[in-house]
C-alpha positions as MATLAB code, in Angstrom:
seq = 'XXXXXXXXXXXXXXXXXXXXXXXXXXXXXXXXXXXXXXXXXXXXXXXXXXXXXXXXXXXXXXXXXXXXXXXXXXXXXXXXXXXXXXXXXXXXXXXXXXXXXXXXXXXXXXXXXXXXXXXXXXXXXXXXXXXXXXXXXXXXXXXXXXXXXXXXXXXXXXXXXXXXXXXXXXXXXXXXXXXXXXXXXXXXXXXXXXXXXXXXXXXXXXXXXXXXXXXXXXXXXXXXXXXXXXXXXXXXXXXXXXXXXXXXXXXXXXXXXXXXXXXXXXXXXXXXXXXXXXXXXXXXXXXXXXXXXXXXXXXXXXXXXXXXXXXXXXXXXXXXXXXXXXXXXXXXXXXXXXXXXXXXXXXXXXXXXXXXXXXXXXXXXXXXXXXXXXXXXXXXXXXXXXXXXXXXXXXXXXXXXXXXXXXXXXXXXXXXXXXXXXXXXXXXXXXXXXXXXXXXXXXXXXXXXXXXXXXXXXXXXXXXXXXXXXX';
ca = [
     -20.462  -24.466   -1.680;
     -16.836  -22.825   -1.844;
     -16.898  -23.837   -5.332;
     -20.359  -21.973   -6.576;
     -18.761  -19.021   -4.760;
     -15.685  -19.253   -6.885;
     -18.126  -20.026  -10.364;
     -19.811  -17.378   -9.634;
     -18.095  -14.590   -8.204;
     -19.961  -11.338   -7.201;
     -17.500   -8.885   -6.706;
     -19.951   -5.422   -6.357;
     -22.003   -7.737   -3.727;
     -19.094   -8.754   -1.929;
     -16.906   -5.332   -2.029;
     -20.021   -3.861   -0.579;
     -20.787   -6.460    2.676;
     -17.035   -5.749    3.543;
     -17.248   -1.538    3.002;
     -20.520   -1.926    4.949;
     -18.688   -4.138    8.197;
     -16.129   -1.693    7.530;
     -18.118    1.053    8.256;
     -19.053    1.236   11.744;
     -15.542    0.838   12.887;
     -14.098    3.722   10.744;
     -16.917    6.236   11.410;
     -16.457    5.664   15.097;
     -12.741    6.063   14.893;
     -13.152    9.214   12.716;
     -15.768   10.758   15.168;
     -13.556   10.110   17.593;
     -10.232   12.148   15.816;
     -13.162   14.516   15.135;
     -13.653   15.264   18.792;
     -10.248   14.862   20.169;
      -8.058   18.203   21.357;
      -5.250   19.167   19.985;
      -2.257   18.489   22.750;
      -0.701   21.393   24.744;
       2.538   19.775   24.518;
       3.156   19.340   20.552;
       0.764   21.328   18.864;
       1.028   24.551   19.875;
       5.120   24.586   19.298;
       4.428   23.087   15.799;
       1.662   26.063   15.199;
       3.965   28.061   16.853;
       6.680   27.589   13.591;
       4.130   28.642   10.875;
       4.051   32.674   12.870;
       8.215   32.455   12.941;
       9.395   34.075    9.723;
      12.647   33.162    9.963;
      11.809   29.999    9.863;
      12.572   28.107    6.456;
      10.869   24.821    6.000;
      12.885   24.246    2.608;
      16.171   24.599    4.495;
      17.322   20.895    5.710;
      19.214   21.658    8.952;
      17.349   19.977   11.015;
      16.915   15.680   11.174;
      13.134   16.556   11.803;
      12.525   17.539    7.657;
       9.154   17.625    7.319;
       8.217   20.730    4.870;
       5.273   19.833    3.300;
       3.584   18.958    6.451;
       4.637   22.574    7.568;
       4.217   24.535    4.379;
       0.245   22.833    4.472;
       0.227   23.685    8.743;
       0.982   27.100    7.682;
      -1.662   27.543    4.560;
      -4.517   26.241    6.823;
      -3.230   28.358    9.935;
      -3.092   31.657    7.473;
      -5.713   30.888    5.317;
      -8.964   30.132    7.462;
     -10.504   32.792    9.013;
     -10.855   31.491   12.718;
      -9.484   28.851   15.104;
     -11.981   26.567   14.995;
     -11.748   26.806   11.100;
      -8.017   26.218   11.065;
      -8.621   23.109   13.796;
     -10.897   21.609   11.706;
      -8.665   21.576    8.625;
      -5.937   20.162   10.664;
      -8.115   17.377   12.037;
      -9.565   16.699    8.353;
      -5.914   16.179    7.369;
      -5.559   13.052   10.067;
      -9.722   11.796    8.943;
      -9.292   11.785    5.369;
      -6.278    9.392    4.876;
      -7.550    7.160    7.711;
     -10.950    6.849    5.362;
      -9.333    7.035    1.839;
      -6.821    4.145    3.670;
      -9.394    1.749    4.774;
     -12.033    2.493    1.243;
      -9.040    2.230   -0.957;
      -7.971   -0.620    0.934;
     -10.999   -2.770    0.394;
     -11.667   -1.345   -3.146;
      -7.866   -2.449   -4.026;
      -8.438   -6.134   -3.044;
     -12.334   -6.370   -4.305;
     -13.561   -9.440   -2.442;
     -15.753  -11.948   -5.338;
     -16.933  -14.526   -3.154;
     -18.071  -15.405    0.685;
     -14.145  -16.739    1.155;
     -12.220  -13.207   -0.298;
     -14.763  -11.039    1.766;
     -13.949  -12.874    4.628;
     -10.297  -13.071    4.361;
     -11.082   -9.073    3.364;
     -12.646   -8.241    6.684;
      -9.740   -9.645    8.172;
      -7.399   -8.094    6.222;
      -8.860   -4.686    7.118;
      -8.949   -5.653   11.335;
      -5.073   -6.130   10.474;
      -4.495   -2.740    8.959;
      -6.696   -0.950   11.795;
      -5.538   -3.337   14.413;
      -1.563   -2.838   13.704;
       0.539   -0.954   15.838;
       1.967    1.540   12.799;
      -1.626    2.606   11.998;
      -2.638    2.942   15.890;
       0.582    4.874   16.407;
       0.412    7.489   13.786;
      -3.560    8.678   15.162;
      -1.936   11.241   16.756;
      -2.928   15.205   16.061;
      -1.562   16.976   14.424;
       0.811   14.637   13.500;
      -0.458   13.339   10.148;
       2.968   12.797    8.710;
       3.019    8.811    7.905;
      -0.564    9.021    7.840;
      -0.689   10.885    4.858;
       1.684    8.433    3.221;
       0.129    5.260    3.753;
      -3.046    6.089    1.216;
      -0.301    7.663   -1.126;
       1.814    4.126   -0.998;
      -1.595    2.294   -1.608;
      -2.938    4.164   -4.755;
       1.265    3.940   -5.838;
       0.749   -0.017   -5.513;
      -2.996    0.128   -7.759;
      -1.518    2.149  -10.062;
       1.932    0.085  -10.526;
      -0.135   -3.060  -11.129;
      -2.418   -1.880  -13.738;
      -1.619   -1.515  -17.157;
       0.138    1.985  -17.537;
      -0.966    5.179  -18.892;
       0.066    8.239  -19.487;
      -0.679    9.725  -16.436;
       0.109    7.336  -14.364;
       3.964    7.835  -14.086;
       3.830   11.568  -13.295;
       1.227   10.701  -10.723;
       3.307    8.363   -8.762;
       6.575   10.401   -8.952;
       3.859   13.326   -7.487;
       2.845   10.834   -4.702;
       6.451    9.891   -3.863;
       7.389   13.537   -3.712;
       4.504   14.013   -1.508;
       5.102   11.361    0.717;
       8.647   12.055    0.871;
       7.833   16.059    1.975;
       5.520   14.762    4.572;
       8.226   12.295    6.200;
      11.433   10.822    4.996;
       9.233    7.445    5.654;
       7.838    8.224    2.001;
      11.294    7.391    0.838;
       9.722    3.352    1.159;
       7.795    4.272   -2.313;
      11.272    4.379   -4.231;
      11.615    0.558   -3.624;
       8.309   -0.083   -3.988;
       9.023    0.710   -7.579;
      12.173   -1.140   -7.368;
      10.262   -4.095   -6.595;
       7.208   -3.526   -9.276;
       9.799   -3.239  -11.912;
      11.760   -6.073  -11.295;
       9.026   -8.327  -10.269;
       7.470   -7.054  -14.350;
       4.097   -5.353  -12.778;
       2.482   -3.578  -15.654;
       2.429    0.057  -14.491;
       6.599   -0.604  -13.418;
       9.068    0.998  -15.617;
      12.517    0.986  -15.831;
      12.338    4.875  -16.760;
       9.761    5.598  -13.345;
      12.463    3.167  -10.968;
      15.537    5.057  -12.644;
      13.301    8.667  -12.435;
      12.628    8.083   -8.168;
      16.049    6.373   -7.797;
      17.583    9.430   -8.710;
      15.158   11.446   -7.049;
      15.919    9.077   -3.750;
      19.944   10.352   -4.231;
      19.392   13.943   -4.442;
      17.205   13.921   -1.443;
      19.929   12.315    0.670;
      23.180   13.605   -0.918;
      20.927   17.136    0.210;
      20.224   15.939    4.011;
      23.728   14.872    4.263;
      25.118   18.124    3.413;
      23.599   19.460    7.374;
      24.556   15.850    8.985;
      27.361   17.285   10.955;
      24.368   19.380   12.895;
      22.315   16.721   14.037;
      22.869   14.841   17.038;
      23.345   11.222   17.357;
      20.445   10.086   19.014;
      17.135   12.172   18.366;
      15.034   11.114   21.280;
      15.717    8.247   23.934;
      16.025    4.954   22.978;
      14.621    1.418   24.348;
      17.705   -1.377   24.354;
      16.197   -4.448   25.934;
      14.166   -4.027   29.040;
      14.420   -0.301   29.612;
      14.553    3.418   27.981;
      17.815    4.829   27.497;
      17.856    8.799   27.577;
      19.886   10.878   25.102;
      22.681   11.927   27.494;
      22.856    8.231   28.091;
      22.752    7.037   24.464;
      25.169    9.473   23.544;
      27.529    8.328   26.220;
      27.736    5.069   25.934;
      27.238    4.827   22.338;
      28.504    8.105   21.444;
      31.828    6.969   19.404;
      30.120    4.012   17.831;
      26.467    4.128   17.093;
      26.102    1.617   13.858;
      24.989   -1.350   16.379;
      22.530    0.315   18.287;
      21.518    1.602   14.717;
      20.521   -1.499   13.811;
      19.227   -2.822   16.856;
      16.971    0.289   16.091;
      16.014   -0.498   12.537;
      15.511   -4.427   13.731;
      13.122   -3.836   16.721;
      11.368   -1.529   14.271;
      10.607   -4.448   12.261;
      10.519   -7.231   14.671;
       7.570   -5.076   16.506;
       5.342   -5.236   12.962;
       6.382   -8.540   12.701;
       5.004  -10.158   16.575;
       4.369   -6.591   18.429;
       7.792   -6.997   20.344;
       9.443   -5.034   21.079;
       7.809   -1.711   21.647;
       9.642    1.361   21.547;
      12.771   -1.046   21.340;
      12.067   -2.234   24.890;
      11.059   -5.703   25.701;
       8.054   -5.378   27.852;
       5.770   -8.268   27.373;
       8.426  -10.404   27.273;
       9.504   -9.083   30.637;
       6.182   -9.010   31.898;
       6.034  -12.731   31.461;
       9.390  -13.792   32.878;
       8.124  -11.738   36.128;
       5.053  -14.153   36.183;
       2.774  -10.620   35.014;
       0.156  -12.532   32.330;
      -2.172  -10.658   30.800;
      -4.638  -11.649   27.761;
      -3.924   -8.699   25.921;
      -0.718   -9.896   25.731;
      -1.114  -12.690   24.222;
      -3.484  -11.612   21.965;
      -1.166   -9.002   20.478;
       2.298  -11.754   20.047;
      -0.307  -14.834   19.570;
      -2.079  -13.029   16.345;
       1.157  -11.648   14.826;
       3.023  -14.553   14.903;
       0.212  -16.716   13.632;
      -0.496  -14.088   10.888;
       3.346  -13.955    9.913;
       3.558  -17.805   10.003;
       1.130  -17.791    7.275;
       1.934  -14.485    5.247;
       5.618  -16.768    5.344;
       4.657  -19.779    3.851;
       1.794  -18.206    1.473;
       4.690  -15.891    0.528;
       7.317  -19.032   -0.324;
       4.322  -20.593   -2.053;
       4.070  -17.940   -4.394;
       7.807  -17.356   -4.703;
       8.112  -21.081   -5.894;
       5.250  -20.811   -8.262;
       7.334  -17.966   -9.968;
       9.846  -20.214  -11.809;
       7.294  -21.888  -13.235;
       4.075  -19.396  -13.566;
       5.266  -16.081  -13.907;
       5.474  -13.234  -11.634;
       1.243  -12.877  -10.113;
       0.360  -10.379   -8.210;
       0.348  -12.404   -4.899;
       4.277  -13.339   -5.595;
       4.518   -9.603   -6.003;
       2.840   -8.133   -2.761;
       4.901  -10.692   -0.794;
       8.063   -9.224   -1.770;
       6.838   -5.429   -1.818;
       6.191   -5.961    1.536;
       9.158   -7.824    2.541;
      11.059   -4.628    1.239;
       9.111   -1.493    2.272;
       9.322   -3.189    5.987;
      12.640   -3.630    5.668;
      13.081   -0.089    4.060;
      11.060    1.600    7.112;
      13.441   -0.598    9.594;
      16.701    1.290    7.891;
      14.657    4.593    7.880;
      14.300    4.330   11.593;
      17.861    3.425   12.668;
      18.004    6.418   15.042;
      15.328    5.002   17.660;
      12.612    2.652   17.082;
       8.690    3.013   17.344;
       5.859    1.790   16.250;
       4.556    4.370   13.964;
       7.856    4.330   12.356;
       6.584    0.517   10.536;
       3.325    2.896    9.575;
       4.467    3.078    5.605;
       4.453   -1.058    5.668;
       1.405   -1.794    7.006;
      -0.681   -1.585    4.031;
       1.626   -4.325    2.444;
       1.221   -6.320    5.622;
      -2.243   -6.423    5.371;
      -2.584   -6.643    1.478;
      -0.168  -10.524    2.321;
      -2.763  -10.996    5.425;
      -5.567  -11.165    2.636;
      -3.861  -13.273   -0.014;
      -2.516  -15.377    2.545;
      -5.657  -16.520    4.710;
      -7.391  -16.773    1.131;
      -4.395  -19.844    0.304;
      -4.915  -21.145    3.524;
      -8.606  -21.592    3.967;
      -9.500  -21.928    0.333;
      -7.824  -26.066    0.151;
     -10.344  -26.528    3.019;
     -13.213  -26.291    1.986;
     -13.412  -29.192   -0.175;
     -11.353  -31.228    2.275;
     -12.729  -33.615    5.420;
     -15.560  -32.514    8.049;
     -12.836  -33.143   10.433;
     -10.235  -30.384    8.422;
     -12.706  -28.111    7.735;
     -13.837  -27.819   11.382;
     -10.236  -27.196   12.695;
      -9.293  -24.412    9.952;
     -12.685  -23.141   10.715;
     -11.753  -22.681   14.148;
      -8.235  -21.262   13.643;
     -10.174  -18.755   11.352;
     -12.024  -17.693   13.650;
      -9.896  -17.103   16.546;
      -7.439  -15.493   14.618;
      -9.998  -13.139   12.963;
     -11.372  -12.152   16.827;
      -8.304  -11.864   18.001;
      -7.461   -8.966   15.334;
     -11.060   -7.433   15.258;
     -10.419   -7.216   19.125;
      -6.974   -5.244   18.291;
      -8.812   -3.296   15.361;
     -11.251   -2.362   19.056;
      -8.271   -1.707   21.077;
      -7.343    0.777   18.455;
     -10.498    2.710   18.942;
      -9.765    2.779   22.116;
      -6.682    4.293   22.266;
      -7.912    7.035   20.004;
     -10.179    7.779   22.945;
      -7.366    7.280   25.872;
      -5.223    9.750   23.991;
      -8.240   12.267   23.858;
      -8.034   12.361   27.446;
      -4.885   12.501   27.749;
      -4.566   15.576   25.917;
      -7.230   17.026   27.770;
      -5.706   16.295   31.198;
      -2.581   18.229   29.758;
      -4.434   21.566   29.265;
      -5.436   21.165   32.502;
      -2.592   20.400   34.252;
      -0.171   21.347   32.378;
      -1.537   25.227   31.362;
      -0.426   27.300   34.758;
       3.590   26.032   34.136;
       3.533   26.725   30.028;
       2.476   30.402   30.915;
       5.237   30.536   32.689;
       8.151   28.428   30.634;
       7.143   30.684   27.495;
       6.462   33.916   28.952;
       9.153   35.629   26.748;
       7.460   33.671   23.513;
       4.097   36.015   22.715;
       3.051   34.140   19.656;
       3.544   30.896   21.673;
       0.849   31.941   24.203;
      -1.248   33.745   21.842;
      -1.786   30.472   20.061;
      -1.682   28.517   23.245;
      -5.011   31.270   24.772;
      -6.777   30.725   21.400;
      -6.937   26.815   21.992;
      -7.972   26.315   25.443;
     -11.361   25.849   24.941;
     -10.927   22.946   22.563;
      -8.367   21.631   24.917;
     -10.294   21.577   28.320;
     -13.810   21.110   26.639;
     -15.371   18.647   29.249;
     -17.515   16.685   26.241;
     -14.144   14.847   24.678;
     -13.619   11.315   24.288;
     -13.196    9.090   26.653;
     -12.208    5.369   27.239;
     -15.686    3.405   27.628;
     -15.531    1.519   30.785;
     -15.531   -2.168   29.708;
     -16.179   -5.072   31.922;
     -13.087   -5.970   33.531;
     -12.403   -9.336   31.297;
     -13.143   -7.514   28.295;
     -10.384   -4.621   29.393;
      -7.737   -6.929   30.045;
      -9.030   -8.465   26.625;
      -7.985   -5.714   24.804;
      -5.012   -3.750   26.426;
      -7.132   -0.801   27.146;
      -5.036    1.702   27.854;
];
């Protein structure tokens, strides 16, 4: 049977069951963005920037460099003719990546037989389900967001055989990327990689053209370093938060360990989902006898799926000598690399969305690798078959449940932003009385923000909530 499917491949047949299992999920999550109000707390202060004049995006003094996600804030804010106009924009800007993401996604690895759509669905509950896709939902936010489809059409385009176009098209996504959040800096060795590993659309000109590009950019940022302060926000060390005045305090003088402790978390979290936020929890949770199956779901799934994405990944390295560079050998090491890029690019405090730019790698190796794994089987013993049958399937649940769990937090962060308005309104009319265009902006968006018909968590049975983490 698994060898018809491989003589006869069907790839439009295929590509389609997995866009239309696909679909449910992602028009759910999308109606969900759709619905969900802006927050009091961040959104009005970055709508607030796009009314200050003397504010110059370009200008690099600040560690938060983001001017292409302001210079497009402040088109849509000018340009539409009414609030909900301008909302609407802004929340299109967070739908349309998460849709060109997951269709790109599925298009990229075209599934030709019952085994590649499987491993395909999979592959797509991994991208949804991860931690650096659930953490960068958040509006208006759309900085890594924006990148991840950008790094994705980079990696089509780099493995196809070149034209033309193609260069200038992935220096303009890099650029992009790069003016959205200094995580877009992960396409430079993404190139790196293509080159050296002899993908067709790589060229030594295009890694040498974004290399360079990669100095300027931080030759530029490190001409304001001397204004930024050692630790942005607080950071997690272990089992608990450490504040800024903290941080600074203790680590003040010499930072470059907690750096990397930083930048390793970072990765370790995409890797098994601990630490989050740099801070231990689970693994505290457990030696305090606190169980719950979420828990293991989350660590039990990612370690499983990096077992295999490791020894698919030396499979394919070892097969190099003798075969060639493929394209599996390939994706292994671009995402080895771009996860170890957005570790160093988040060295001042760890988080999950800061991994964001290496998910699409992660589950690009998911696909390939549960393809290696499953594919010897099914021409092996009953007895074989039936145990990899079962590992498949538990590990596919146990990611479809996280690809859930992602849906709802979409929903708990609806209300959550909701509860701010209305808790939070009475006190910011206060704090930013002297700040007109902050409350202007702030009296424009109340109705979105208190509007009673949001999102909300659904209210699972109890076993099914501590199933999925709900939030």
């Amino acid at each position: 049977m698994g060898d018809a499917g491989i003589e006869h491949p069907r790839p439009r047949f295929w590509t389609a069951v997995v866009l239309a299992l696909a679909t449910p999920f992602t028009a759910i999550l999308c109606l969900t963005l759709w619905r969900t109000p802006f927050p009091l707390t961040e959104a009005v202060a970055i709508l607030e920037n796009t009314t200050n004049t003397a504010t110059n995006v370009w200008v690099p003094d600040t560690s938060y460099y983001r001017p292409l996600f302001y210079v497009m804030v402040s088109t849509i804010w000018h340009g539409a003719a009414s609030v909900d106009t301008r909302l609407a924009a802004l929340r299109l800007v967070q739908i349309v990546p998460v849709v060109v993401l997951i269709v790109g996604f599925i298009q990229h690895l075209r599934p030709r037989t019952f085994l590649d759509a499987a491993a395909a669905s999979v592959a797509v509950a991994v991208v949804v389900g991860s931690p650096g896709f659930r953490d960068n939902l958040e509006l208006p936010l759309s900085y890594t967001i924006v990148g991840m489809p950008l790094a994705l059409i980079a990696w089509v385009l780099l493995n196809r055989e070149p034209r033309r176009w193609h260069a200038p098209v992935i220096v303009a996504l890099t650029l992009i990327a790069i003016g959205f959040k200094e995580q877009g800096l992960v396409l430079v060795p993404l190139v790196a990689v293509c080159w050296w590993t002899r993908a067709p659309g790589a060229t030594r000109g295009l890694a040498l053209t974004l290399a360079a590009i990669a100095v300027a950019y931080v030759l530029v940022r490190l001409q304001w370093r001397g204004e930024w302060p050692i630790f942005e926000q607080a950071i997690g060390l272990g089992f608990r938060e450490i504040e800024v005045p903290e941080a600074t305090a203790r680590f003040g003088t010499f930072p470059y360990w907690i750096y990397a402790y930083n930048a390793m978390s970072t990765i370790a979290n995409a890797l098994v989902a601990e630490p989050g936020r740099g801070v231990f929890r689970i693994v505290q949770g457990w030696s305090q006898g606190q169980f719950q199956a979420w828990q293991f779901a989350h660590v039990g799934s990612s370690l499983s799926l990096t077992a295999l994405v490791g020894w698919w990944g030396w499979r394919s390295l070892y097969r190099v000598r003798t075969d060639g560079w493929s394209i599996e050998a390939r994706a292994f090491v671009a995402w080895a690399v771009v996860l170890l890029a957005c570790g160093v690019l988040s060295f001042n405090y760890s988080r999950e969305r800061l991994a964001g730019m290496a998910v699409v790698f992660y589950g690009i190796a998911a696909f390939y690798a549960l393809r290696a794994t499953v594919a010897p089987v099914l021409t092996a013993s009953r007895l074989q078959f039936a145990v990899a049958g079962i590992g498949f399937v538990v590990l596919a649940a146990t990611w479809q449940t996280r690809a859930l769990a992602t849906v709802e937090y979409a929903r708990a962060t609806a209300l959550r932003n909701r509860m701010e308005w209305l808790l939070m309104l009475p006190d910011r009319r206060i704090e930013f009385a002297e700040r007109p265009a902050y409350l202007q902006i702030m009296d424009s968006m109340i109705e979105q923000g208190t509007d009673p018909a949001g999102p909300r968590p659904i209210r699972y049975p109890e076993w099914v909530a501590l199933t999925i983490g709900q939030p």
